[in-house]
C-alpha angles and dihedrals in degrees: 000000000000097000089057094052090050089048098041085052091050097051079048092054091047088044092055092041099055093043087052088050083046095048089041096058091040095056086046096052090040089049076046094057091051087077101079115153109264121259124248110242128249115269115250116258109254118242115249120244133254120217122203120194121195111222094163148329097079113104100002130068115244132008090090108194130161125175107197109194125191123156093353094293106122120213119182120200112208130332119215145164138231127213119246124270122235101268088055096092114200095357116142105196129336111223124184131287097255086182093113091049092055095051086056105032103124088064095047108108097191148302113273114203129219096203136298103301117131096235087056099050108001083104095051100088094049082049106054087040085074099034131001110226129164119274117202118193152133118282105258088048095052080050101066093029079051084055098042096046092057093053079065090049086240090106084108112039085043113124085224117181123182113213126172121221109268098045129099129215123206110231116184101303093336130087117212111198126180133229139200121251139159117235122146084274117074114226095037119142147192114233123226106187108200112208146154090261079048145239117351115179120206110198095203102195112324150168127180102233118170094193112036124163104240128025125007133297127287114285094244092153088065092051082055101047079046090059095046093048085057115257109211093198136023110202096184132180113255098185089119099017083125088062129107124211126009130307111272105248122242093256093069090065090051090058089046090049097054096045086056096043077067109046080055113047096125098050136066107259122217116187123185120204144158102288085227095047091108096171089051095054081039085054095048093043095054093051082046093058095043091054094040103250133160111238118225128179122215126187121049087245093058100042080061108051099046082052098061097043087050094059104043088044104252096118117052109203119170124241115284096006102113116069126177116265089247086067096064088091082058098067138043121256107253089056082058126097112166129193118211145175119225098091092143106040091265099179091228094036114125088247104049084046090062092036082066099038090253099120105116089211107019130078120192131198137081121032100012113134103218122204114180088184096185134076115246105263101236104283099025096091097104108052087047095048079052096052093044091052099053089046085062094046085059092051105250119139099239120202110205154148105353103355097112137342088288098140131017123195123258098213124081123257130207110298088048089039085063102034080060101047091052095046087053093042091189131184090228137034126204118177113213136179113047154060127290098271092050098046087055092052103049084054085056091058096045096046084056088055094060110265119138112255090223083059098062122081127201111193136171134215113304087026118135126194133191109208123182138157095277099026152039124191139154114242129201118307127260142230101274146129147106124320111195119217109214108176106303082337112109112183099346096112114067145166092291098050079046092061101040090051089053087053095049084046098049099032112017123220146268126218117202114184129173139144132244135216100251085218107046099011093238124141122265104172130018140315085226116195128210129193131199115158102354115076130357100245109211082057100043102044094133095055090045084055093051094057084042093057093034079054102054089039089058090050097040084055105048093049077052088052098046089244111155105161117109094206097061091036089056101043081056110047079053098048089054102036084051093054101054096039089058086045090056096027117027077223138124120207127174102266109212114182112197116192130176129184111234 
């Protein structure tokens, strides 16, 4: 018995001590196991791209007009226009090509506005006329697009939404948040958009003033915050990227006022401004009110605009200050102050109509104290020179240019051009606003500042570029380019009417008319020939007789010739006419046949 129990204990023992050694190597195969090679970790999701498409505002001054897509959401930011050239005869305004928004309408979340200047939203009305989509701005900004919009009779079907600096709204997958600026408007800001490429920053117009007249400094803390969050693109202003130094502040046009109220304090002063320039009319008011003046506003777009800044608080005038312009007969000079447009020699501006005697209730000569308080736009030289020049010649004393500290600009130069840059800190750089010259400037900057030359990108209208984390390149371009508003007219009037308008204007034109038998094609009357602004036509009767003559001999040739096709008569009758006028002549009028089958 005691044997069995010996043996039962031993074949335990050798039972526990095979499943221990069991247990043992499993644990260490299972320890070995543990060592698998490591995994190799996901790869990151790549950020999607953003694509930016230039429908206005590069190499030309004015019609600002930027499309951001991202996910196939579309943000626009602004929408402007720009004033004809000179070789843009009987054009009104030129406003973008909104062809390419059209065609992707359905994905655009909304307009985001910078701030109230003309070449910002002067293009929104023609623009809602064709789609309604949402517009986002600052108050003061709302206020003048609200007013303008209800000249077009869209005030109330607009999709209007008030917004202060400082705030976001979401649009689609994007986040637009403003920022505050100065610029020579109240209300202006600069646009992050926030979106899943990242964050792309939009300067609008800008200076960096300490001290401005009206509103706080520039947020240049949130610029900051912006670059050490990580900006993926700069788009930045280059209208005074040629300049050297730092924008004067507004104070320094306050001092320069006051100096010249008075110098003339025994004379009227007239002062012409930009009809948006709200601190400049705040400035004068505010002189006028020190040296007892009366206060007057003359031109229907300033009259508005003052309008609108008075009643949302923007514009601070004293009680009993403002009079109608009918009451200036009713006091003497020296208690007038009037405001005026016509800063920049617009033909139909309130000042160029005084400077020619056209003003149906002002006046102007001696004694008249004149203030043209604005620098001439590029390209505008001339017509003020003109205006300046036929205010002398009615003996008033004329301020203007750069007679005194009467205007400063409201756009950054150099020094600010570069503090911004560095507080943005962006990948990419992409100049905008302006004019070749200034674009490639304003790389320049931005090259000395330490950003790669292959990250800089200078476009032109219709460009469109694709920007994301690891790459920049220029896609395909789109539909843009310039419409041209002539009266009720928008986009009627093209290239060719263009042409043919500078050809009446430089040549004049001929207008030959005759009838023709409907059966033979013989004449039968005339040809008759008509002259405006080619000849003068009492002095120039035998050349008048000789296309007269070249003309019936044409007619008379192609009825020989069994030619009945206007088309060909008429290019013929032109082709010859023309050649002997340019024989006689060395001219080259517009040459009209007008036939009619009798």
């Amino acid at each position: 018995m005691a044997e069995k129990k010996r043996t039962n204990k031993r074949k335990y023992n050798v039972k526990r001590s095979a499943k221990m050694n069991s247990a043992k190597n499993g644990s260490a195969q299972k320890k070995k196991s543990d060592f698998k090679p490591r995994r190799k970790p996901a790869p990151k999701k790549q950020r999607p791209s953003i694509k930016v498409a230039f429908l206005g505002g590069l190499n030309e001054i004015g019609k600002n007009i930027t499309l951001f897509e991202c996910e196939g959401d579309i943000v626009l930011i602004d929408c402007g226009m720009a004033f004809p050239d000179g070789d843009m005869l009987g054009v009104d305004l030129v406003i973008p090509d909104f062809t390419y928004i059209e065609q992707n309408i359905d994905r655009v979340k909304g307009l985001v506005i910078t701030h109230g200047h003309e070449d910002h939203i002067g293009g929104i009305p023609f623009l809602l006329s064709r789609m309604n989509i949402p517009i986002y701005g600052t108050p003061l900004t709302m206020g003048l697009l609200g007013n303008k919009l209800k000249e077009h009779n869209l005030f109330n079907s607009a999709k209007l939404n008030t917004v202060k600096a400082g705030s976001r709204v979401r649009l689609g997958c994007m986040e637009a948040e403003f920022i505050h600026v100065n610029h020579s408007i109240p209300d202006s800001c600069a646009i992050a958009l926030h979106t899943p490429a990242g964050i792309v920053v939009h300067s609008g117009d800008f200076k960096i003033d300490c001290t401005p007249f009206i509103g706080e400094m520039i947020d240049l803390h949130a610029f900051a915050r912006l670059g050490h969050e990580g900006v993926l693109a700069f788009f930045c202003e280059s209208t005074n990227a040629n300049r050297k130094g730092y924008t004067a502040t507004e104070q320094t046009v306050t001092a320069s006022l006051d100096s010249l109220f008075n110098e003339a304090s025994k004379n009227r002063i007239i002062i012409a401004t930009f009809a948006s320039n709200v601190n400049r009319v705040q400035q004068i008011i505010d002189c006028a009110e020190k040296y007892g003046r009366k206060v007057a506003l003359s031109g229907r777009s300033m009259v508005n605009y003052m309008s609108v800044a008075a009643e949302l608080g923007y514009l601070r005038i004293p009680e009993n200050m403002m009079i109608d312009i009918d009451m200036l007969s009713r006091y003497t000079p020296e208690q007038i102050v009037l405001i005026t447009t016509g800063s920049q020699g617009e033909p139909m501006s309130a000042l160029s109509r005084m400077a020619y005697s056209d003003h149906r209730k002002v006046m102007v000569g001696e004694g008249d104290f004149i203030i043209i308080s604005a620098n001439p736009i590029p390209g505008n030289e001339k017509t003020v020179g003109n205006v300046v020049d036929e205010l002398l010649k009615r003996g008033c004393k004329v301020i203007y240019e750069g007679m005194y500290d009467v205007h400063v600009s409201g756009h950054a130069c150099q020094e600010e051009l570069k503090i911004l840059q560095k507080l943005v800190n962006p990948k990419y750089f992409i100049p905008v606003h302006g004019e070749q010259k200034h674009l490639r400037k304003n790389a320049e900057l931005a090259q000395s500042l330490g950003i790669d030359k292959k990250n800089i990108f200078i476009g032109d209208i219709g460009s469109q570029l694709e920007i994301n984390h690891d790459f920049i390149k220029e896609l395909a371009p789109v539909t843009a380019g310039k419409v041209f508003v002539d009266g009720l007219g928008v986009g009627d009037v093209g290239s060719i009417v263009l042409r043919d308008r500078k050809h009446l204007a430089q040549d004049g034109l001929i207008i030959i008319v005759a009838s023709l038998d409907v059966y033979d094609g013989h004449v039968i009357s005339g040809p008759d020939i008509v002259s405006r602004g080619f000849v003068y036509v009492r002095e120039s009767e035998a050349l008048l007789d000789e296309i007269r003559a070249r003309a019936l001999e044409i007619l008379e040739d192609c009825a020989d010739n069994n030619i009945h096709e206007w088309g060909t008569i008429k290019n013929r009758i032109k082709d010859s006419v023309s050649k002997l006028i340019a024989q006689k002549t060395r001219r080259n009028p517009m040459i009209l046949p007008i036939l009619q089958e009798v």
